[in-house]
C-alpha positions as CSV (number, residue, x, y, z in Angstrom):
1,X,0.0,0.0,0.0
2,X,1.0,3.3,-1.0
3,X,0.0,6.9,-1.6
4,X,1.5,10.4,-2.4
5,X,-0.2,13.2,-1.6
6,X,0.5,17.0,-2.1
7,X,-0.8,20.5,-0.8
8,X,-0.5,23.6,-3.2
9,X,-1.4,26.7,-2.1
10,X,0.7,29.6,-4.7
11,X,-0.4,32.6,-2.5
12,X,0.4,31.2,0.8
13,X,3.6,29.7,-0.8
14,X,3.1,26.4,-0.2
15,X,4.1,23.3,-2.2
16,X,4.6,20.5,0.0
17,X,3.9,16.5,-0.3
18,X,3.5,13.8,2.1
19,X,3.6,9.8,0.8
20,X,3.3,6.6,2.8
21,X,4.3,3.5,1.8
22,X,3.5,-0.3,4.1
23,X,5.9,-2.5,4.2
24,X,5.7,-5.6,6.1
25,X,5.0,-4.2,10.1
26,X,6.8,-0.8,8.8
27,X,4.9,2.5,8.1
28,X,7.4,4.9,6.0
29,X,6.5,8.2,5.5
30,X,8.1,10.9,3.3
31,X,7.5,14.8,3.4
32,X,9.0,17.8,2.3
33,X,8.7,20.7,-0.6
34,X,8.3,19.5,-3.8
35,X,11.5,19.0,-5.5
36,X,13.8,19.1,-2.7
37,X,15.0,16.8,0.2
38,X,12.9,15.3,1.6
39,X,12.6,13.5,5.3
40,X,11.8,10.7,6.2
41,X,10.2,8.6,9.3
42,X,9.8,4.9,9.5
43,X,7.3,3.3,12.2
44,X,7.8,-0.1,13.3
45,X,4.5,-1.7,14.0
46,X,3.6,-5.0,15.6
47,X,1.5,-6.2,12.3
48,X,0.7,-5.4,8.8
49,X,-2.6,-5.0,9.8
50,X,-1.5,-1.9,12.5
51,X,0.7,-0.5,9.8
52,X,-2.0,-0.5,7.1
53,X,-4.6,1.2,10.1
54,X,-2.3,3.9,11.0
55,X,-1.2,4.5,7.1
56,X,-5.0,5.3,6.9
57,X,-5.3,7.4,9.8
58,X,-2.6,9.8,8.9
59,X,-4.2,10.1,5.4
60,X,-6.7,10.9,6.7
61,X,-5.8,13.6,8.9
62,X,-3.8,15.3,5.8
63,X,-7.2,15.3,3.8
64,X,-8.9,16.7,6.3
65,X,-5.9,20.0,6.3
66,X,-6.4,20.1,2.5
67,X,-3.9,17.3,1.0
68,X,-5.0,16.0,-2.1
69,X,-4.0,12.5,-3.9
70,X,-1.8,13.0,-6.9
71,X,0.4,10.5,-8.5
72,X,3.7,10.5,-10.9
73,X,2.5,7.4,-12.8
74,X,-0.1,7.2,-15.5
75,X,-1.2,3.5,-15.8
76,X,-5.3,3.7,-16.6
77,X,-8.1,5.3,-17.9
78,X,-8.7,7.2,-14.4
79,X,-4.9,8.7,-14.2
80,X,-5.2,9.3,-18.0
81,X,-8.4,11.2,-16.4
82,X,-5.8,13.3,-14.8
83,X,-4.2,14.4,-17.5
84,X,-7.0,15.4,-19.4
85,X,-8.4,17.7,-17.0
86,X,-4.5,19.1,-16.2
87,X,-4.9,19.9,-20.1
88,X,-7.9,21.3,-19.3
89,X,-6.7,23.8,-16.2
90,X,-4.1,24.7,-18.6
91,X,-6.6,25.5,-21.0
92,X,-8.5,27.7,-18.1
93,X,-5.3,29.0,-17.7
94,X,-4.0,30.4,-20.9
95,X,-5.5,33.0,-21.4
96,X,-4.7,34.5,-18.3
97,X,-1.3,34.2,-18.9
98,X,-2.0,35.7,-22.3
99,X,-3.6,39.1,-20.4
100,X,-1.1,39.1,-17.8
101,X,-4.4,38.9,-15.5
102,X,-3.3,37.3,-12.4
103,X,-6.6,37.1,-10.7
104,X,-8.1,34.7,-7.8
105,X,-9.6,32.9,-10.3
106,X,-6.1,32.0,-12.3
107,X,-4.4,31.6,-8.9
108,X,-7.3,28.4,-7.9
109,X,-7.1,26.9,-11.7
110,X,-2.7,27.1,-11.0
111,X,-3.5,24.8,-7.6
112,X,-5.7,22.9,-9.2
113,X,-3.3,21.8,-11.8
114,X,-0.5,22.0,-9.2
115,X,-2.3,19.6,-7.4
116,X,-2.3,16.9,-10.5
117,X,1.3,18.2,-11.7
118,X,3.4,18.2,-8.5
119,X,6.0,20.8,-9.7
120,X,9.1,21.9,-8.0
121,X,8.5,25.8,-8.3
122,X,11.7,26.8,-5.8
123,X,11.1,28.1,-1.9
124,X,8.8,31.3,-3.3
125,X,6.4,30.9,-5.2
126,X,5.6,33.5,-7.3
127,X,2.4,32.9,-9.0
128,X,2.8,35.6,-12.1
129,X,6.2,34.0,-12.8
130,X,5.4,30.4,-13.6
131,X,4.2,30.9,-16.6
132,X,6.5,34.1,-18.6
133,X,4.3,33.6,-21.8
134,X,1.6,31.5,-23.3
135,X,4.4,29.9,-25.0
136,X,5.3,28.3,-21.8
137,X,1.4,26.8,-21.1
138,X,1.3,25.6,-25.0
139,X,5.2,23.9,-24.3
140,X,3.5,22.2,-21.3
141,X,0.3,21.5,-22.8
142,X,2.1,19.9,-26.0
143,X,3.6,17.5,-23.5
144,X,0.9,16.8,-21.8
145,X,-0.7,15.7,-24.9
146,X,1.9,13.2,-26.2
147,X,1.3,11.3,-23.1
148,X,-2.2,10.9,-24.4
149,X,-1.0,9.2,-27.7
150,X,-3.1,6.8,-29.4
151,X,-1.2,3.5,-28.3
152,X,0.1,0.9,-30.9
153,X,-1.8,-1.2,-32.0
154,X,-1.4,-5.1,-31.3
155,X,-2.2,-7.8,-33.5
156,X,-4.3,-10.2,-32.1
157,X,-4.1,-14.2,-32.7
158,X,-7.2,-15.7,-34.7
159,X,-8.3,-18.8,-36.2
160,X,-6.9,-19.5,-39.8
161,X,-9.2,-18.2,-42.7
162,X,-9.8,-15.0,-40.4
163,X,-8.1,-11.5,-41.0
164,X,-6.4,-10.0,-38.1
165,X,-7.6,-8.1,-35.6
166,X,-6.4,-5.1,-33.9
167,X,-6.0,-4.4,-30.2
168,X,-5.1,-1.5,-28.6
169,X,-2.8,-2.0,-25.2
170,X,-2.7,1.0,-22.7
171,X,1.1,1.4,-22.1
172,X,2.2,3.0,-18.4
173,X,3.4,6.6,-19.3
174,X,5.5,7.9,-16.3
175,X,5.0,12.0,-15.6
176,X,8.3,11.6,-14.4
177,X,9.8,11.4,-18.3
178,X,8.8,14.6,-18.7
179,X,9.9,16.5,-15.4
180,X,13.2,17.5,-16.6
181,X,12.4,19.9,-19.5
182,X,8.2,20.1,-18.4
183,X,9.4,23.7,-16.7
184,X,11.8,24.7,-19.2
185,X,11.6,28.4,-17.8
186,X,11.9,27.4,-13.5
């Protein structure tokens, strides 16, 4: 059992995520800013079973201060979900960065996405500087998209006398792939 979670907040400057991860009787949990080191704690539990319980407990707790689930793996039709709606905060988003209007409701659309796209934006975050142009949002939505690439097509075994068939397999498209040039500008 895993799970990564992250809290975004631009105007408040915050950028911070929190994972678990059960292992056997051990509870490990990660935290720190996105994109820089991190700390760690590991609780030694008596049983899988107390691990897993207080995994859920502290998860709890962070959702309840605002945490939300995010993940750097795309893998199925729900995290391709993700993806489609960061495209579509980035669409939301454009054209504030093309009118230099910086207003509450581009700050809540930048957490929103920040929330799917866990970005390391530095120790101040500076909302009007993450995107310089809308050069920058197309450059991010571009990648975005080719993660959404119709997948190759397989070709299926059938019975003699019978053409071919196709079959599509969903390949695991890591976020990760793209983090090194998905800021080009930071």
């Amino acid at each position: 059992m895993e799970i990564y979670l992250v809290f975004v907040d631009a105007i408040k400057n915050s950028n911070k995520f929190w994972s678990a991860k059960v292992e056997d009787n051990n509870l490990i949990v990660e935290w720190g800013r996105v994109g820089y080191k991190s700390q760690t704690k590991t609780h030694s539990l008596r049983s899988n079973q107390e691990a897993v319980l207080k995994s859920r407990n502290l998860v709890a707790e962070k959702m309840m201060k605002g945490y939300r689930r995010s993940q750097s793996q795309i893998d199925s039709n729900c995290e391709v979900s993700e993806i489609n709606r960061a495209i579509e905060l980035l669409e939301i988003i454009r054209p504030y960065v093309e009118q230099r209007n910086f207003s509450v409701a581009y700050i809540n659309a930048l957490n929103q996405y920040l929330k799917i796209v866990p970005t390391p934006l530095g120790m101040q975050i500076e909302p009007y500087r993450v995107y310089r142009s809308v050069e920058d949002v197309d450059y991010q939505m571009g990648l975005l998209n080719s993660l959404l690439t119709t997948p190759a097509p397989q070709v299926a075994a059938v019975a003699v006398g019978h053409a071919p068939e196709a079959t599509t397999e969903t390949k695991a498209v890591s976020l990760k792939t793209i983090s090194k040039n998905f800021w080009r500008h930071l």
